[in-house]
Backbone and ligand atoms as CSV (ligand in chain L), in Angstrom:
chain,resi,resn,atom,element,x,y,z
A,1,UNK,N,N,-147.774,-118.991,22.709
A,1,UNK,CA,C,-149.026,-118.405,23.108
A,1,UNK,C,C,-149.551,-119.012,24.401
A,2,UNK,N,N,-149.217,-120.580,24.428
A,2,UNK,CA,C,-149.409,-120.792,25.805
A,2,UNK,C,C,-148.781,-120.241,26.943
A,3,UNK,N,N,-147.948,-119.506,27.137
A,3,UNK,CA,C,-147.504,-118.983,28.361
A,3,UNK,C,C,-147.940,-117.436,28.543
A,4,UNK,N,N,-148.668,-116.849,27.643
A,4,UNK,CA,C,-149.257,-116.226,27.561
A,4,UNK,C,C,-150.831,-116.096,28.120
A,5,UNK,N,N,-151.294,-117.247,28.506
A,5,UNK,CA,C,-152.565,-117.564,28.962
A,5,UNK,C,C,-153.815,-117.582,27.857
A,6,UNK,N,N,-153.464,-117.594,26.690
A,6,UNK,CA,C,-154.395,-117.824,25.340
A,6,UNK,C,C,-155.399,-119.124,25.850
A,7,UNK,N,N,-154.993,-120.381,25.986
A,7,UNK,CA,C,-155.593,-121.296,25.616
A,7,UNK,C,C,-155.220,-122.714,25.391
A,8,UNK,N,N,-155.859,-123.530,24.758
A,8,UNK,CA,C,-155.092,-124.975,24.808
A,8,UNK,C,C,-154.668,-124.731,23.218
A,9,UNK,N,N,-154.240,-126.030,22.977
A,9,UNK,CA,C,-153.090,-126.259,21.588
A,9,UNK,C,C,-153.783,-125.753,20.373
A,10,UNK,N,N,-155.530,-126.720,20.923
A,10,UNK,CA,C,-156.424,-126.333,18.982
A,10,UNK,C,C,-156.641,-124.975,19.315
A,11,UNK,N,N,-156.461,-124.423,20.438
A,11,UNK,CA,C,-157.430,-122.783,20.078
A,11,UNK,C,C,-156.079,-121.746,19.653
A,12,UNK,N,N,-154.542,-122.291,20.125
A,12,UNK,CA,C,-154.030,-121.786,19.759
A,12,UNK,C,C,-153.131,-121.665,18.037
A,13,UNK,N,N,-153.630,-122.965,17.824
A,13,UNK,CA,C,-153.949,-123.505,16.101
A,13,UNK,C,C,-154.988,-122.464,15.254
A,14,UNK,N,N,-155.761,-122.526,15.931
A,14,UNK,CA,C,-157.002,-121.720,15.242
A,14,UNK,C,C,-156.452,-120.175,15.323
A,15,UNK,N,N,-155.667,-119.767,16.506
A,15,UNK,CA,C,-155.558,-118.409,16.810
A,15,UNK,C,C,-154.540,-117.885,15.850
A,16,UNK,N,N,-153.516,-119.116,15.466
A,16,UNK,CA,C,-152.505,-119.180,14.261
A,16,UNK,C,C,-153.273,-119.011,13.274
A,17,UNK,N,N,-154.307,-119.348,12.928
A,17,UNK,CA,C,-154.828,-119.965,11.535
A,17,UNK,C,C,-155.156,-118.265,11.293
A,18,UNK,N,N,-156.342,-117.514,12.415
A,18,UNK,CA,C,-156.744,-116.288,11.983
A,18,UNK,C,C,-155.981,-115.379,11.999
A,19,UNK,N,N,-154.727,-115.524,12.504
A,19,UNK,CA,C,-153.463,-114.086,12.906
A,19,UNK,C,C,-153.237,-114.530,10.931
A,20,UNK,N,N,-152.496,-115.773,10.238
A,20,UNK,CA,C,-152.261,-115.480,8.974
A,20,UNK,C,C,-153.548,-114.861,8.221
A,21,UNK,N,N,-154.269,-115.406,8.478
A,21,UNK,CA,C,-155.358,-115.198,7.274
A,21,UNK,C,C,-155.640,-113.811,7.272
A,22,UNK,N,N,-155.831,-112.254,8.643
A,22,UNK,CA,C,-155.913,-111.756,8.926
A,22,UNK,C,C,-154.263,-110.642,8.120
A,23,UNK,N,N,-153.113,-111.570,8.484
A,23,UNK,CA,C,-151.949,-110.619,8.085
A,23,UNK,C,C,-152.540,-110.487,6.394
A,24,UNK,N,N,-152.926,-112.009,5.901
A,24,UNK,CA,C,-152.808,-111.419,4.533
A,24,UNK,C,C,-154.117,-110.256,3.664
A,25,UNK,N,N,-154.763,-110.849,4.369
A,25,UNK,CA,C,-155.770,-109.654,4.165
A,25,UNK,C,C,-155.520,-108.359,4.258
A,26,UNK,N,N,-154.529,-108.379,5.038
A,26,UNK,CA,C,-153.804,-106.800,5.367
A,26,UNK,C,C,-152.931,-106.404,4.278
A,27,UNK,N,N,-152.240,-107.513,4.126
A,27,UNK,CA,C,-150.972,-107.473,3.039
A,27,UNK,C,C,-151.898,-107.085,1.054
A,28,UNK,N,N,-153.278,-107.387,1.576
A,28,UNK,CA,C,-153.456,-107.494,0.159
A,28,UNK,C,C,-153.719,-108.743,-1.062
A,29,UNK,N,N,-153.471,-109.766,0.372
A,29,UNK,CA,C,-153.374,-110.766,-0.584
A,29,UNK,C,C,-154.565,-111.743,-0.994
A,30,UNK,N,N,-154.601,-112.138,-2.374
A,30,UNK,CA,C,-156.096,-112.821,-2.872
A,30,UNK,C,C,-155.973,-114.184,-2.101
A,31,UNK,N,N,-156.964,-114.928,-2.669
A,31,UNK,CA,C,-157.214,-116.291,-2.627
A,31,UNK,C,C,-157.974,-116.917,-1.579
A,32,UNK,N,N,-157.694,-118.361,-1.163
A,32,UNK,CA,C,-158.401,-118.179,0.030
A,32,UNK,C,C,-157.904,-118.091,1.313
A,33,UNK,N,N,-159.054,-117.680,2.475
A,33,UNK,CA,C,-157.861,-117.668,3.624
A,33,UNK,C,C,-159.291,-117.579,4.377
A,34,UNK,N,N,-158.817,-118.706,5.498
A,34,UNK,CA,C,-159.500,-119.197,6.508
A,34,UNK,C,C,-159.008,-118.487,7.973
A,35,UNK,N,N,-160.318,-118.802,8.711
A,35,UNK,CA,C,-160.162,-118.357,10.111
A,35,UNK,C,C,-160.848,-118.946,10.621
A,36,UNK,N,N,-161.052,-119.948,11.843
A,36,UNK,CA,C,-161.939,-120.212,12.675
A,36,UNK,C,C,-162.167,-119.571,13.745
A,37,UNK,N,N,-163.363,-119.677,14.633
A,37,UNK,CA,C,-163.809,-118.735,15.762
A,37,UNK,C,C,-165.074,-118.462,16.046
A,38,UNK,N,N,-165.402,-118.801,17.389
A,38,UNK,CA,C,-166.631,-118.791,17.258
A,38,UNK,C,C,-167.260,-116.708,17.475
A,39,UNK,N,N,-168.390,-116.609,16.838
A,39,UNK,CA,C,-168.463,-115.281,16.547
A,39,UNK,C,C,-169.870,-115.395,16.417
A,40,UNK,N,N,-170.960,-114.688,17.322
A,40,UNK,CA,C,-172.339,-114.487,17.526
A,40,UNK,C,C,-172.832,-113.183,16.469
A,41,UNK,N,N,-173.820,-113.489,16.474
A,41,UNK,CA,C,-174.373,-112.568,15.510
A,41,UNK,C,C,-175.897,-111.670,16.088
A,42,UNK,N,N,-175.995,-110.308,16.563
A,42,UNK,CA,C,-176.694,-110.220,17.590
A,42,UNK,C,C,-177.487,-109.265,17.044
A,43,UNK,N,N,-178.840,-109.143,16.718
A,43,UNK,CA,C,-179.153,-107.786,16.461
A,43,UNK,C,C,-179.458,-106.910,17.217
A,44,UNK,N,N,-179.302,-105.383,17.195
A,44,UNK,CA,C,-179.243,-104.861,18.373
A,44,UNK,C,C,-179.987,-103.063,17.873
A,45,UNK,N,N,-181.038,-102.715,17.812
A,45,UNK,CA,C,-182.026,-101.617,17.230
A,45,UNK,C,C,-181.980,-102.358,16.163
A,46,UNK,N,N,-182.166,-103.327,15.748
A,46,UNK,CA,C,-182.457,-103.891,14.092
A,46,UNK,C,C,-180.786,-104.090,13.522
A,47,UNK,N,N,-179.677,-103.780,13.906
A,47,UNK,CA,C,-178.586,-103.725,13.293
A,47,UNK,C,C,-177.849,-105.232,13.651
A,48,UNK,N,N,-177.123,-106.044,12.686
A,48,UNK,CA,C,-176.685,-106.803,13.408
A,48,UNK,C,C,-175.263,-106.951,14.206
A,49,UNK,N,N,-174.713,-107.111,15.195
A,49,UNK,CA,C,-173.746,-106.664,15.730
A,49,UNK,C,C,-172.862,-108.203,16.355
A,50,UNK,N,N,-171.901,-108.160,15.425
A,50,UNK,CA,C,-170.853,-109.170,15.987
A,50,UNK,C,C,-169.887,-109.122,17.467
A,51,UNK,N,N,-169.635,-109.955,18.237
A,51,UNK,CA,C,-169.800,-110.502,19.328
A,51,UNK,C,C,-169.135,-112.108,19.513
A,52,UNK,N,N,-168.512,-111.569,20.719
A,52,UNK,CA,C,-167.509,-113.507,20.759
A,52,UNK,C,C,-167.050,-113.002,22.530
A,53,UNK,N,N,-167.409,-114.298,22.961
A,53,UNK,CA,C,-167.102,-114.161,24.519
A,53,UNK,C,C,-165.826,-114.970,24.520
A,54,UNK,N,N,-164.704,-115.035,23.602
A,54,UNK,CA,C,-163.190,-115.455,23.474
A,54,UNK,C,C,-162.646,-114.647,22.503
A,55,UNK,N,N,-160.899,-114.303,22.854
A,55,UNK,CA,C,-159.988,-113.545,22.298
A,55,UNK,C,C,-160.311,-113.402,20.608
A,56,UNK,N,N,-159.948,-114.793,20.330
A,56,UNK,CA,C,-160.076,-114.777,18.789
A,56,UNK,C,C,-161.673,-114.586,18.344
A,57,UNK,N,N,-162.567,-114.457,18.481
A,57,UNK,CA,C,-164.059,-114.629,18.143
A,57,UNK,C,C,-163.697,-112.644,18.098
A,58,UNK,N,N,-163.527,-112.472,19.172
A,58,UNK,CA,C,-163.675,-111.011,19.553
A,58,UNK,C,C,-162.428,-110.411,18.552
A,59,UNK,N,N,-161.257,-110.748,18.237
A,59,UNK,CA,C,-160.644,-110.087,16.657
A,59,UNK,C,C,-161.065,-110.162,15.840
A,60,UNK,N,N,-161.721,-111.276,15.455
A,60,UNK,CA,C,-162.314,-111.688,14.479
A,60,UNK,C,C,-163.767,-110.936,14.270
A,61,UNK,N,N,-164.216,-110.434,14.994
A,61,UNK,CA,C,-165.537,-109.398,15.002
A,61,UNK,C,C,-164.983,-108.638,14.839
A,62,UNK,N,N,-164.224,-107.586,15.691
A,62,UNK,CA,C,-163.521,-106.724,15.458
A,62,UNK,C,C,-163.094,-106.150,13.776
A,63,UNK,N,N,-162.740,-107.547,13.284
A,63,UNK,CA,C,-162.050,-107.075,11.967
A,63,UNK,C,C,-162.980,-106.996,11.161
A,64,UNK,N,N,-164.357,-107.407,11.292
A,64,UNK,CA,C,-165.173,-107.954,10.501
A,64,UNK,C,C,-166.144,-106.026,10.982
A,65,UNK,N,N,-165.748,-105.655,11.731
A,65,UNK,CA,C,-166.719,-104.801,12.016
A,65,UNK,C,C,-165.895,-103.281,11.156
A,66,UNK,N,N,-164.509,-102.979,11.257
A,66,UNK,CA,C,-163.032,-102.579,10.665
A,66,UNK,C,C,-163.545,-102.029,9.542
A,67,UNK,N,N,-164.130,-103.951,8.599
A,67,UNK,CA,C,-164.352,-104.083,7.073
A,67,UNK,C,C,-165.686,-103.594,6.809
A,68,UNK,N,N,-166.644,-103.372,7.795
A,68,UNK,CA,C,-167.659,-102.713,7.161
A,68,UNK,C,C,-167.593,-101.340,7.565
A,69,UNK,N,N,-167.060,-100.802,7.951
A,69,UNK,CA,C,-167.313,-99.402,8.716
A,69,UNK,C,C,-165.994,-98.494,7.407
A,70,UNK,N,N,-165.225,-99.435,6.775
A,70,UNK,CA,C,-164.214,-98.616,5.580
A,70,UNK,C,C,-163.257,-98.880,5.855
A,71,UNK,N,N,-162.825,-99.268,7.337
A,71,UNK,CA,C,-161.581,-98.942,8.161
A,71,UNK,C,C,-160.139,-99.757,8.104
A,72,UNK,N,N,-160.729,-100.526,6.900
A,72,UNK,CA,C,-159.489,-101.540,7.061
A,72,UNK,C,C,-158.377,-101.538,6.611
A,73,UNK,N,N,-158.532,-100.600,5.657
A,73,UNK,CA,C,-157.642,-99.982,4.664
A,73,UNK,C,C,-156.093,-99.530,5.537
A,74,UNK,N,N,-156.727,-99.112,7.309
A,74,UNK,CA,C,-155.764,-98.283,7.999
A,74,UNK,C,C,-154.979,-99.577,8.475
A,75,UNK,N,N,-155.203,-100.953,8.249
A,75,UNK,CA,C,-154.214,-102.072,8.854
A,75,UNK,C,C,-153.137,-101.841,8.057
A,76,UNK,N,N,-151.910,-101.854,8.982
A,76,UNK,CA,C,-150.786,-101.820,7.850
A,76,UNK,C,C,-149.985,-103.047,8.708
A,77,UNK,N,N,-148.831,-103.481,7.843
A,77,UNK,CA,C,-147.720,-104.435,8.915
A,77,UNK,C,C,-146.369,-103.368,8.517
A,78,UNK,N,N,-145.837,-103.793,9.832
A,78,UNK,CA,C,-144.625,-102.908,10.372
A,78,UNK,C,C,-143.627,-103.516,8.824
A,79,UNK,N,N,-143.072,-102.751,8.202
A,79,UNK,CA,C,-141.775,-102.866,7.375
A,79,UNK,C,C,-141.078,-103.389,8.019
A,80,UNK,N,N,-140.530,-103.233,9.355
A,80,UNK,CA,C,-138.901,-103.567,9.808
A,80,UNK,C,C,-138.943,-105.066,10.023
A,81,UNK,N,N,-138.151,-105.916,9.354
A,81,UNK,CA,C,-137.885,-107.235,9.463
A,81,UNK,C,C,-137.783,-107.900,10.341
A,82,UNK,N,N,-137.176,-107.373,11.351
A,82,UNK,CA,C,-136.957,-108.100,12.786
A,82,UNK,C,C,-138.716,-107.710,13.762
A,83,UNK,N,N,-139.934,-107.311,13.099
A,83,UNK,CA,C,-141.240,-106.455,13.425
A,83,UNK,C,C,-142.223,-107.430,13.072
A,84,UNK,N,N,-142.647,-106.864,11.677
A,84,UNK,CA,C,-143.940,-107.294,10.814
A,84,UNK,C,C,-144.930,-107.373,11.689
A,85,UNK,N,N,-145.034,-106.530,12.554
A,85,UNK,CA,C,-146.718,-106.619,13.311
A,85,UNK,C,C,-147.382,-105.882,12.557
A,86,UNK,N,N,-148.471,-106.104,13.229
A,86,UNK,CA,C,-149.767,-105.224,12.399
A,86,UNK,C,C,-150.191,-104.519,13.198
A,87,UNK,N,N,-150.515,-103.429,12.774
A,87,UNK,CA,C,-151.149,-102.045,13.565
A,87,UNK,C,C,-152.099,-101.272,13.134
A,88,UNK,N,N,-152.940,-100.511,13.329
A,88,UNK,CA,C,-154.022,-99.528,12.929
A,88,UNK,C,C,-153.155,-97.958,13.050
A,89,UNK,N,N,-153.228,-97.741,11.463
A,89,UNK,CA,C,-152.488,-96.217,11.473
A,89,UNK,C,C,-153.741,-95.357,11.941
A,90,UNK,N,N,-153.743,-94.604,12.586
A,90,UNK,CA,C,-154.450,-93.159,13.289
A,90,UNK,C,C,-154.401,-92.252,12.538
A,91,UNK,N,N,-153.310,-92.039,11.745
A,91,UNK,CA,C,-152.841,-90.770,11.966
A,91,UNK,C,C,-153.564,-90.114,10.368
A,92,UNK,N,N,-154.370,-88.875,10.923
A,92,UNK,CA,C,-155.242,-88.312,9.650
A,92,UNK,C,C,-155.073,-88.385,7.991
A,93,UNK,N,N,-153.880,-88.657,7.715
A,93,UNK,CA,C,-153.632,-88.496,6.303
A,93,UNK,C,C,-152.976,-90.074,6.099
A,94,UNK,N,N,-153.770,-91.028,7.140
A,94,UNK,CA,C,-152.931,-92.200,6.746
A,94,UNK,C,C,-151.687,-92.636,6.415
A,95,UNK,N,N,-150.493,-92.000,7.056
A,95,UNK,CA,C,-149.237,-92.008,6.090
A,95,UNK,C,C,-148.388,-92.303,6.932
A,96,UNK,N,N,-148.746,-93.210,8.233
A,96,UNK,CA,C,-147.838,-93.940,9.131
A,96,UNK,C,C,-147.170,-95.164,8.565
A,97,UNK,N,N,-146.011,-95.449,8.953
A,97,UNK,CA,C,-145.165,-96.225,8.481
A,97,UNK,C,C,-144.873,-97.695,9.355
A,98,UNK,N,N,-144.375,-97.048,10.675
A,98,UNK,CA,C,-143.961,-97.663,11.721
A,98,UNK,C,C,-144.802,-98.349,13.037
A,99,UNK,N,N,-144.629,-99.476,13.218
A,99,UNK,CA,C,-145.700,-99.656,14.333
A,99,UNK,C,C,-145.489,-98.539,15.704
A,100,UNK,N,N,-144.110,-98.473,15.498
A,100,UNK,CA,C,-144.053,-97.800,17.100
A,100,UNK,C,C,-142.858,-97.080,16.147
A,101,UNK,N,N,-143.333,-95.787,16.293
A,101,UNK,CA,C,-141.945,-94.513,15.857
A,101,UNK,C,C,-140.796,-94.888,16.938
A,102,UNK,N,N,-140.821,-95.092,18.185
A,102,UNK,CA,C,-140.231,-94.875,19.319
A,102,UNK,C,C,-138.974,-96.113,18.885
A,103,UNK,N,N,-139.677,-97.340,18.600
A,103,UNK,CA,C,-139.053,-98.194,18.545
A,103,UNK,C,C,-138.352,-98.480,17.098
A,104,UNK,N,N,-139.418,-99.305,16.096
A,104,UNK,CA,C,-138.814,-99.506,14.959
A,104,UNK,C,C,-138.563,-98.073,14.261
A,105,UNK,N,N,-139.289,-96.931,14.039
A,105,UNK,CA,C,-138.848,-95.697,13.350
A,105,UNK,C,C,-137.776,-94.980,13.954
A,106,UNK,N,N,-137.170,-95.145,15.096
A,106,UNK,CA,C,-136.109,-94.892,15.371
A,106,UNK,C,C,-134.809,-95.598,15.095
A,107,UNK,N,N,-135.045,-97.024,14.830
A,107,UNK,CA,C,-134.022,-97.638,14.746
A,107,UNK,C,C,-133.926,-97.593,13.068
A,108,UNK,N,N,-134.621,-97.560,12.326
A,108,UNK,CA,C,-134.567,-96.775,10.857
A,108,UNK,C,C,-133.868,-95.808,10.731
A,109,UNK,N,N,-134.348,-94.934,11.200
A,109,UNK,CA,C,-133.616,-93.545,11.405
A,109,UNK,C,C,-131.964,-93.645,12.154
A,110,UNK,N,N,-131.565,-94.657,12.908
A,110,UNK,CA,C,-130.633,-94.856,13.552
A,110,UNK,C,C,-129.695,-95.261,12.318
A,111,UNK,N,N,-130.254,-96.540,11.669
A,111,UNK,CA,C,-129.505,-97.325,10.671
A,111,UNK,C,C,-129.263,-96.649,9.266
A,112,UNK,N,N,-129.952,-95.685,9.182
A,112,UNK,CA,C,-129.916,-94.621,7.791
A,112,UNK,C,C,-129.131,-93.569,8.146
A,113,UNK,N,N,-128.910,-93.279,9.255
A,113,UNK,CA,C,-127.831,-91.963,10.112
A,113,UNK,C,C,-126.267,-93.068,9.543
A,114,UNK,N,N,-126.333,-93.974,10.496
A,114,UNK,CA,C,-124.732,-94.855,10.241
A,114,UNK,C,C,-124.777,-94.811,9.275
A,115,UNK,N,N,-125.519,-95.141,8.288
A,115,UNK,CA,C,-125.335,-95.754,6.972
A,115,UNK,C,C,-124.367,-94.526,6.023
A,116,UNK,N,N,-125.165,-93.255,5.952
A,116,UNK,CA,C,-124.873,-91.790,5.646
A,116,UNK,C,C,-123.533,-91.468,6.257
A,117,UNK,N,N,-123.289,-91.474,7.638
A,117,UNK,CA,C,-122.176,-91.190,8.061
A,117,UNK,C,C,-121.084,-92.169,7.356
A,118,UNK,N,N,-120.933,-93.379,7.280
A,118,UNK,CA,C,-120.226,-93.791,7.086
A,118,UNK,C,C,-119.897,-94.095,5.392
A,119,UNK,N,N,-120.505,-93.835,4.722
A,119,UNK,CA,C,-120.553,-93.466,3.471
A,119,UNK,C,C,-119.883,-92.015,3.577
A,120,UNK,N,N,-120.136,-90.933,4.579
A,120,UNK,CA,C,-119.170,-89.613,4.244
A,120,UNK,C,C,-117.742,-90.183,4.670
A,121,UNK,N,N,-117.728,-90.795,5.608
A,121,UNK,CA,C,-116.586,-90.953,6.498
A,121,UNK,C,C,-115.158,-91.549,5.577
A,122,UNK,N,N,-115.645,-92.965,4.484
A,122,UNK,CA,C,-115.285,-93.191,3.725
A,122,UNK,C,C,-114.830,-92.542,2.268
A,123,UNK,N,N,-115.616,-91.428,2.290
A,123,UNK,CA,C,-115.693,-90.338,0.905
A,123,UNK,C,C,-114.573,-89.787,1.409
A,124,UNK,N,N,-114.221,-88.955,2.764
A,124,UNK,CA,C,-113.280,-88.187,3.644
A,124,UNK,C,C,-111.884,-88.878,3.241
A,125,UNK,N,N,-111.970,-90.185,3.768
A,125,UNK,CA,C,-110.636,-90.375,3.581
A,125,UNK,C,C,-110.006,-91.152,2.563
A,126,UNK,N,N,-110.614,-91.404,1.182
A,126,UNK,CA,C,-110.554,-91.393,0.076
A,126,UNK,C,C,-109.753,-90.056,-0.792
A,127,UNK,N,N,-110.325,-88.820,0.302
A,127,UNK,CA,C,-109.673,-87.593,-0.445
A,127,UNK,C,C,-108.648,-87.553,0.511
L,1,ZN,ZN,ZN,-142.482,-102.457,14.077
């Protein structure tokens, strides 16, 4: 993350700490799970509105804003093993799979094509 321009070591500790706590929340998972970050609390027409003038403060609102609005439900993490990012499905009936069709849903689709072919290919010359 440092060559990325994030930050020094503890913020990128902390930025670790909220990316897990954040996956599992996604994943579903109980118990406890921490995040640090600093995150303002602003009211704004009477409403209060979260706010962070740094990366992680500002996901961390973000997600916090996600969880009240219903929306969180749409975090999913990518299936493909060599992936596991997390993404916000769009798509109206919620029933996205893939972070990137282009990328991992193609290479699904790539590895389930071989897989099929070569399962006929083998059936072929068996007979
Ligand atoms: Zn993916």
């Amino acid at each position: 993350m440092t060559e990325r321009g994030l930050g020094r070591s503890s913020e990128i500790a902390q930025a670790r700490a909220a990316r897990a706590a954040l996956r599992s929340s996604i994943e579903g998972s109980s118990g406890p799970q921490t995040a640090a970050g600093v995150v303002h609390i602003e009211l704004t027409d009477g409403v209060p509105v979260l706010s962070s003038s740094d990366a992680l403060g500002a996901v961390l609102a973000a997600s916090a804003r996600l969880a009240v609005l219903g929306s969180w439900e749409r975090f999913k993490i990518c299936p493909a093993d060599d992936c596991l990012r997390a993404f916000f499905d769009r798509s109206r009936n919620r029933s996205r799979t893939w972070c990137s069709m282009q990328v991992c849903g193609n290479r699904e689709k790539a590895r389930t094509f071989r897989k099929r072919t070569r399962a006929q290919n083998s059936t072929l010359a068996a007979v």
